[in-house]
N, C-alpha and C positions, 0 to 999 in steps of 0.2 A: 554498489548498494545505494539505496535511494535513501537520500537526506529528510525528506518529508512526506507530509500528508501530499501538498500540492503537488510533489514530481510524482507521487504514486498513482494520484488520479489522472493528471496527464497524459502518464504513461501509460495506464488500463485503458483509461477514453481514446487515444490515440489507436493500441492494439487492436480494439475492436472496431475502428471505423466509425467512431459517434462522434457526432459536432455537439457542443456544449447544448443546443435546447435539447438533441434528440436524448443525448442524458439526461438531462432534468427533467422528459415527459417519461422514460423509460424508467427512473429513482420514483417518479410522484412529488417531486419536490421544484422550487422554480427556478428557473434561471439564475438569476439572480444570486442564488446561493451556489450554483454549481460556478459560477463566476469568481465568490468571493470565498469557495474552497481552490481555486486552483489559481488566484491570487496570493495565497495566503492569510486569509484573515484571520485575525489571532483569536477570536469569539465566536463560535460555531455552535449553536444546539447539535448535541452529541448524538440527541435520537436521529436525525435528519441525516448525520455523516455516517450512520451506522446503515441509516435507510440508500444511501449511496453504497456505498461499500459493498454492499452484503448483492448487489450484482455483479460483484468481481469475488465471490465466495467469500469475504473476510469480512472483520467490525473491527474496533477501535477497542483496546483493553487495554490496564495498565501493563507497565513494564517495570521493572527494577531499573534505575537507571546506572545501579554497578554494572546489569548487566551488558551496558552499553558502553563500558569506559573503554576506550580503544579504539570502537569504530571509526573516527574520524581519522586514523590514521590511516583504515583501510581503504578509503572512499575515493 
């Protein structure tokens, strides 16, 4: 399981063969930010990450994070 935003973009970007500008011309959004999402950066306009996302079919929603008590053991 993936631990984050950054390993999941990575990982999607890598699957499909995109170098970070050819995503961020392909999202609409800049470098820049495709850079400092798969760096990790802790402050992200949420529209922007969704407007990423959502060319790998998914968005950003909350989660319960009971629901997540345990994952790290699975990881």
């Amino acid at each position: 399981m993936l631990k984050n935003l950054k390993e999941f973009l990575k990982q999607k970007r890598k699957e499909i063969k995109l170098t970070q500008p050819e995503l961020a011309s392909k999202a609409g959004v800049g470098l820049r930010f495709i850079r400092d999402m798969e760096q990790g950066k802790k402050a992200l306009r949420l529209d922007k990450v969704n407007q990423v996302l959502s060319l790998f079919g998914y968005v950003m929603a909350p989660v319960n994070h009971r629901d997540l008590e345990g994952e790290d053991e699975t990881r």
